[in-house]
N, C-alpha and C positions, 0 to 999 in steps of 0.2 A: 573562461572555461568553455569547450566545448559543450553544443547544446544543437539540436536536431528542431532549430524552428524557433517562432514564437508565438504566443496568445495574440490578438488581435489589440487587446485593451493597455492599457497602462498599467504599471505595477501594482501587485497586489498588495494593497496600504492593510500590513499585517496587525496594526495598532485598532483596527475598528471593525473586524471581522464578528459576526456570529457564525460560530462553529458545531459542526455537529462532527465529532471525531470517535465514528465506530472502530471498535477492536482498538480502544484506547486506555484500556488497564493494566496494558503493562509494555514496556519494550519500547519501539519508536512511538507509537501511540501516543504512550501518556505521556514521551518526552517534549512529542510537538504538542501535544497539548498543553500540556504546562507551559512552553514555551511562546506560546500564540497567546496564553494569559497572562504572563508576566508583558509579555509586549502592547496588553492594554484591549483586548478580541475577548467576546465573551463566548466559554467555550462548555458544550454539552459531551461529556463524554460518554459512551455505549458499552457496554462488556455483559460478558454473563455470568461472570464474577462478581457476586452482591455484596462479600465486606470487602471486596477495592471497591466497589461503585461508593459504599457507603462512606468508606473512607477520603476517598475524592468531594463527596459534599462537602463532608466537615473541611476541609480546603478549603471550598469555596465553589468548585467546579460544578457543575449541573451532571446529573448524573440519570441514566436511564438503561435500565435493563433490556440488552436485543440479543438474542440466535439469530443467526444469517443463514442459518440453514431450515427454519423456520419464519414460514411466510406472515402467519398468525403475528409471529413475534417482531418482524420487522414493522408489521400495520398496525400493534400495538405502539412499535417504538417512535416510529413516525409521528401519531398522534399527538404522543406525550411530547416530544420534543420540539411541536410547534405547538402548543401550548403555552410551554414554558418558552418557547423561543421564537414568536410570527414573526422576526424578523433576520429568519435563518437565510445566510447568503451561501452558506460554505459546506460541503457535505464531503470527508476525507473519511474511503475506502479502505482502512485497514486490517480487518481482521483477517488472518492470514496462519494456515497450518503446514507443516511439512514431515516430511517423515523417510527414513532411508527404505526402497525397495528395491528385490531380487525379481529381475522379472523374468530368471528360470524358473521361479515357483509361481504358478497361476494364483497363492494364493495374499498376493500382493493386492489383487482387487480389489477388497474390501478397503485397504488404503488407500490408493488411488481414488475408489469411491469419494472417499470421505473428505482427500485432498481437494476433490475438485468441486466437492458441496459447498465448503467452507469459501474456498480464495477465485473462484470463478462464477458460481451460479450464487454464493451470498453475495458478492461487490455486484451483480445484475440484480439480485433483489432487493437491497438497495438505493442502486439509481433508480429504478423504477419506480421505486417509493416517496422518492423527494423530486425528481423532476417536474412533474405537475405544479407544484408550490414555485421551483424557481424558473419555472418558464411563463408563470403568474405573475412572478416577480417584473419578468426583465430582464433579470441580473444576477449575476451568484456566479459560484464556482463550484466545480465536482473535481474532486483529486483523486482520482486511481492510486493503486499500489501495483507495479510490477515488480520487478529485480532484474539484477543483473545476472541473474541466470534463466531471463527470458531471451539472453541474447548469446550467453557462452553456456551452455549446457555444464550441469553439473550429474555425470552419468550416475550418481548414488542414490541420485532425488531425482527420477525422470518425470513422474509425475508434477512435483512442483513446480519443476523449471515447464511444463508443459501450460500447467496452469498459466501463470506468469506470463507466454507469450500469447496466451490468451486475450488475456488481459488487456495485454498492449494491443494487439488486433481491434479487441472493442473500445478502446480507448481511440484509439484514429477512428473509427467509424462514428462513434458517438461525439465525438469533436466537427467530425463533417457534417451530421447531422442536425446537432445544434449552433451553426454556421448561421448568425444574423439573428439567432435571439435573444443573445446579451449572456448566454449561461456559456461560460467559459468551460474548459477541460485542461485538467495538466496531469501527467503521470510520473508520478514518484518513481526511482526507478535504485533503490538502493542496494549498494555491495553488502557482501559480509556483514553484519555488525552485531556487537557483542550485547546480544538480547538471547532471551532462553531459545531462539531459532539459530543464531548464530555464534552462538558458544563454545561449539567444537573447533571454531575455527581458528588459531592461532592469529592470524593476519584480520579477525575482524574488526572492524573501526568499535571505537569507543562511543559509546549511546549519545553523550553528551557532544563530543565532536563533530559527529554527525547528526546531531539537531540543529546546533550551530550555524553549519556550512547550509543544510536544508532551506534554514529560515532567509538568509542570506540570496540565497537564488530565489526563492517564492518573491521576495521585493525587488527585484531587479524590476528595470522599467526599460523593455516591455517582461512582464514574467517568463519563464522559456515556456513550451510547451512540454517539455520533459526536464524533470528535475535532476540532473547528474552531479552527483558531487564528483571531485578529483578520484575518490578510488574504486568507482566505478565506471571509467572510462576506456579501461583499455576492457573489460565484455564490452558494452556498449558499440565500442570500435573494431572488436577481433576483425571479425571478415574484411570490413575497408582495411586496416591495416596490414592485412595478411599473418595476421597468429592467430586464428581460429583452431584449425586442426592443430598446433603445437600446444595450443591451452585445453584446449579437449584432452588433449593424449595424456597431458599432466595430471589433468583434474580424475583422469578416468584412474588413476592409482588406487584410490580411494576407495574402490570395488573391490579389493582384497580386504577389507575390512566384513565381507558381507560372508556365514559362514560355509565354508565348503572352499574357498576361493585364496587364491595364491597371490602376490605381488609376482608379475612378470618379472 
């Protein structure tokens, strides 16, 4: 599988991981997480959904209440979740919002607001929250969430896909940054898939398929530094490839769905 680079370390031995997996109640979330505990990693999950959290205990899983859009609440969650967990290596950025807007009407704003609280300045507050501990460490890992529509725009969701190439931005910066302290970086970078984000979309991958193939790339030795599975490769690739503009012009259909607005 094509892959954009690699971590410096050897593969991430996904059998003895401590995990902290926010925005993990539901969707890819809790699929990797369940996923990283079946595989033998003990794993914390975050949401602000208290009977999934509560439900995820009686599982087994570690469970801890955080807003990512609340500072308070990530300094709380941090707390907690080295507590229960000082021997946290692994800190996966998920929690992640989206939402179709019309950006003839200014009053998209407030969306976009909210988009970019949630999936850009929460995944910063965040790292900022656990980096201390795993640069204490030595050692660790921090997983970003992008998508694949940080790379092939999807014009219904311009904000999210905005967000998203945000992400990846600080995700290479933050990877150059912690360059020689042992705290690796990788970015999630996944297509479609059929989670309450990806549900509209006929072609999106199946949750469990794509946990699967995830887990799969995370152990490769060396780990990549961007996680692609198969059906996120051709965004990933548009521009090299040359079908950016033909997938744009495709994707942009989708705009007649917004009201007032025609299919060409």
């Amino acid at each position: 599988m094509a892959t954009r680079g690699r971590l410096s370390v050897a593969g991430m031995d996904i059998s003895s991981r401590s995990v902290f997996m926010v925005g993990g109640t539901s969707g890819i979330g809790l699929e990797l997480a369940r996923r990283f505990r079946a595989a033998g990693s003990t794993v914390v999950v975050g949401g602000r959904n208290t009977k999934v959290l509560a439900q995820l205990a009686a599982e087994g899983l570690g469970a801890v209440e955080i807003d990512v859009t609340d500072a308070d609440s990530v300094a709380r969650a941090r707390d907690d979740v080295l507590k229960q967990r000082p021997d946290l290596d692994t800190v996966v950025t998920m929690a992640g919002i989206t939402a179709p807007e019309d950006l003839r009407d200014p009053a998209h704003f407030a969306t976009a607001q909210n988009i970019i609280g949630v999936n850009l300045l929460g995944t910063i507050r965040v790292i900022d929250a656990f980096t201390p501990h795993l640069l204490a460490r030595g050692a660790g890992a921090i997983i970003t969430v992008s998508s694949g529509i940080a790379f092939l725009p999807f014009p219904l969701m311009p904000t999210y896909g905005a967000s998203k190439a945000a992400v990846h931005a600080y995700s290479e910066a933050l990877r150059a940054q912690l360059a020689g302290t042992g705290v690796e970086v990788a970015e999630l970078v996944p297509p479609a898939v059929a989670t309450s984000l990806g549900s509209g979309n006929p072609n999106a991958l199946p949750v469990d398929a794509y946990g699967a193939e995830v887990m799969e790339l995370l152990a490769q030795d060396p780990t990549p530094r961007e996680i692609l599975v198969k059906g996120v490769l051709r965004h990933r690739w548009a521009e090299r490839d040359r079908t950016y503009d033909d997938l744009v012009a495709q994707r942009s259909r989708a705009l007649a769905t917004l009201p007032g607005r025609t299919q060409d």
